[in-house]
RODOTI-672192 format. One line per 8 residues: number of its first residue (from 1); their letters; for each residue x, y, z of N, C-alpha, C. Coordinates in nm, 2 decimals. Each point is the difference from the previous one (the first is absolute). Example, Ala and Ser with C-alpha at 12.3 -4.5 7.8 and 13.67 -1.06 7.14 Angstrom:
2
1 = AS = 1.32:-0.57:0.78:-0.09:0.12:0.00:0.09:0.12:0.00; -0.04:0.11:-0.07:0.09:0.11:0.00:-0.08:0.11:0.08
//
This chain:
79
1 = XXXXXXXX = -0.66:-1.39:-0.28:0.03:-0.07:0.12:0.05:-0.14:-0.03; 0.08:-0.05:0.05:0.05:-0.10:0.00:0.03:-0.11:0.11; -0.01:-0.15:-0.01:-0.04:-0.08:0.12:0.13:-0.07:0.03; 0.03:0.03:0.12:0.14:-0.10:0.04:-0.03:-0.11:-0.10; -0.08:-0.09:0.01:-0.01:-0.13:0.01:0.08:-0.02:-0.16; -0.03:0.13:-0.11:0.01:-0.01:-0.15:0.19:0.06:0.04; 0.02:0.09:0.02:0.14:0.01:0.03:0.10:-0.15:0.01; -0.06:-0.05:0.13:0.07:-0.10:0.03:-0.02:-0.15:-0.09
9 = XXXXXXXX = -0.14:0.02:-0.08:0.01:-0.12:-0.11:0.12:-0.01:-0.11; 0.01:0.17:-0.04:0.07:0.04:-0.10:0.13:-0.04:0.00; 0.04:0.04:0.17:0.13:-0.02:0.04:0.06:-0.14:-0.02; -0.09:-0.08:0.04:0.01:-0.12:0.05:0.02:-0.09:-0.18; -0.05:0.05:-0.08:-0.03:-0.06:-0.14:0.17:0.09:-0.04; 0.02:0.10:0.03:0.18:-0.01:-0.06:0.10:-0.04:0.06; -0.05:-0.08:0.17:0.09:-0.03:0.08:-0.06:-0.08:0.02; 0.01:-0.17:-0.09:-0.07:-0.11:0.10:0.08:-0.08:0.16
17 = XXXXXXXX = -0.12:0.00:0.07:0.07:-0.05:0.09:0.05:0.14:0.11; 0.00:0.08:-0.04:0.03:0.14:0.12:-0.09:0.00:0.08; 0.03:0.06:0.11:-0.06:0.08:0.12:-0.06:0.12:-0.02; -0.09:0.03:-0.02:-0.06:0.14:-0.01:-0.07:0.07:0.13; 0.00:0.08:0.04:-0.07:0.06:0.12:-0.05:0.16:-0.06; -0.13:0.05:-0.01:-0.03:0.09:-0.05:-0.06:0.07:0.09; 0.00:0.12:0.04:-0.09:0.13:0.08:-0.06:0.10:-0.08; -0.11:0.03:0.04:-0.06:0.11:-0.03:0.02:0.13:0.11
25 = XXXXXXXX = 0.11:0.06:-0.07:0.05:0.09:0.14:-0.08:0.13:0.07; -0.13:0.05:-0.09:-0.05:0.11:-0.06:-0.19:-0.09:0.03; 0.00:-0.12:-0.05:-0.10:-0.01:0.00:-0.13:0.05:-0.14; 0.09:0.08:-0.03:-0.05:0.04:-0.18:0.00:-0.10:-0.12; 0.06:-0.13:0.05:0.04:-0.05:-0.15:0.06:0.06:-0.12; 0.12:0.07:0.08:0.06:0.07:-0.12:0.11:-0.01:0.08; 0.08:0.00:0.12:0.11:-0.02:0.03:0.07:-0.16:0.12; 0.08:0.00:-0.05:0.04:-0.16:0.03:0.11:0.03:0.08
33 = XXXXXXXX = 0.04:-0.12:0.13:0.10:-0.05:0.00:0.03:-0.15:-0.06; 0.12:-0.02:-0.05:0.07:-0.17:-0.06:0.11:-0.03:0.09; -0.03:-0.14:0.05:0.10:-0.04:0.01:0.02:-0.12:-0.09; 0.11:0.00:-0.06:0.03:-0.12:-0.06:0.10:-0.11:-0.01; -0.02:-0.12:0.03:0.13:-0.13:0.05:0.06:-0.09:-0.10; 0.04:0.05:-0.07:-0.01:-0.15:-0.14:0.12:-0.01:0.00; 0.01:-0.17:-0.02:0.18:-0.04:-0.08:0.02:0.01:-0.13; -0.04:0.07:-0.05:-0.02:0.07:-0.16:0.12:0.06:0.05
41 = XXXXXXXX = 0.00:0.17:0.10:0.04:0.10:0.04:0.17:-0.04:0.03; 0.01:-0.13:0.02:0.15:0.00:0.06:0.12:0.07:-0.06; -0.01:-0.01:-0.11:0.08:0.03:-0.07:0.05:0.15:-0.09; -0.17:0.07:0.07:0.02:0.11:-0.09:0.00:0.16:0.05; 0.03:0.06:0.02:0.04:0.14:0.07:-0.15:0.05:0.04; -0.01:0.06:0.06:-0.11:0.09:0.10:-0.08:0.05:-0.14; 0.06:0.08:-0.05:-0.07:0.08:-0.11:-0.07:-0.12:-0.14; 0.06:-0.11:-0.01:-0.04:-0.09:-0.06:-0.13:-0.09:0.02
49 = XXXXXXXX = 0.02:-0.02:0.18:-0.07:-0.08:0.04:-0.16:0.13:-0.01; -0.01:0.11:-0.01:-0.08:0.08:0.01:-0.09:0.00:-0.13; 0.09:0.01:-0.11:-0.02:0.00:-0.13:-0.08:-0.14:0.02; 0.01:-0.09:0.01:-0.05:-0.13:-0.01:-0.16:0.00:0.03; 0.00:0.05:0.15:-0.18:0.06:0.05:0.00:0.05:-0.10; 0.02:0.15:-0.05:-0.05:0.09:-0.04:-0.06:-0.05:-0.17; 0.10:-0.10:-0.01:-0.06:-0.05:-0.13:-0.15:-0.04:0.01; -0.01:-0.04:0.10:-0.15:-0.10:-0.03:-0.06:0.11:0.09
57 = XXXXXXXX = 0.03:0.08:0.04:-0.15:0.16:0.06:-0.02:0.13:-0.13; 0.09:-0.04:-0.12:0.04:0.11:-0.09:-0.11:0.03:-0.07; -0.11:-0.06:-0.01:-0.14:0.07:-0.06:-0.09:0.04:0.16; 0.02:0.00:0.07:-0.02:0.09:0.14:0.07:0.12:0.01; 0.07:-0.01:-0.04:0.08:0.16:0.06:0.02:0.08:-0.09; -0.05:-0.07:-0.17:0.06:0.12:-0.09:-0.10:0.11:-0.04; 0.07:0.10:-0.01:-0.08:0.17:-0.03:-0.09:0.02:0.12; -0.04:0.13:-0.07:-0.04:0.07:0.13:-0.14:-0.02:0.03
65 = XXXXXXXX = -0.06:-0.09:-0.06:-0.10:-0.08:0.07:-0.03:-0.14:0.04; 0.13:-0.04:0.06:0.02:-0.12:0.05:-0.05:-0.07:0.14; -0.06:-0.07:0.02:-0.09:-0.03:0.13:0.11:-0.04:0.12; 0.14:0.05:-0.04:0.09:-0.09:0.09:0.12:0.12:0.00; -0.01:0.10:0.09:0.04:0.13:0.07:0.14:-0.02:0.01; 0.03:-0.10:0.12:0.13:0.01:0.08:0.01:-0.15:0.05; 0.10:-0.01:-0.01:0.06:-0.18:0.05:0.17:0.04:0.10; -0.01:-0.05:0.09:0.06:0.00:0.08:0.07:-0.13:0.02
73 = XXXXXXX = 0.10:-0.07:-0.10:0.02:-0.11:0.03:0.13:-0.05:0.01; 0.01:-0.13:0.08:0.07:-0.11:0.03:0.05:-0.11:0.00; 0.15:-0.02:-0.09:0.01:-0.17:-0.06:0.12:-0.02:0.10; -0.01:-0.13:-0.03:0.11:-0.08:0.06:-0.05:-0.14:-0.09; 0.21:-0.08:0.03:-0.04:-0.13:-0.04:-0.02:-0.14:0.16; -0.03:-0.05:0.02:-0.07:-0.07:0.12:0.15:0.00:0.08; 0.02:-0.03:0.12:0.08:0.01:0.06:0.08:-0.16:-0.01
//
């Protein structure tokens, strides 16, 4: 099981200064929504800016006993 609150630290420590908004969609602590807002992101394609989260959740989600299921997520760079 895993705690927004650790999601969103993680996030926040590869993206200082971002917006993070985290859900527990399920209520299991195993499946997430992200949204994410950083001026990191401006510059770098959808699939990039993804890779970027994914880096800092990548001992969450790897192999098949990972406490972190499904991520449903969300970047942009600030408007």
């Amino acid at each position: 099981m895993v705690n927004p609150a650790e999601i969103r630290r993680r996030i926040e420590a590869e993206l200082p200064g971002a917006s993070v908004i985290v859900e527990d969609t399920t209520g299991g602590g195993d499946h997430f929504s992200v949204h994410v807002t950083a001026e990191q992101f401006r510059s770098l394609s959808m699939v990039q800016q993804h890779q970027r989260v994914y880096k800092s959740l990548s001992d969450l989600m790897a192999g098949p006993g990972a406490p972190l299921h499904a991520l449903a997520l969300k970047t942009q760079a600030p408007a």
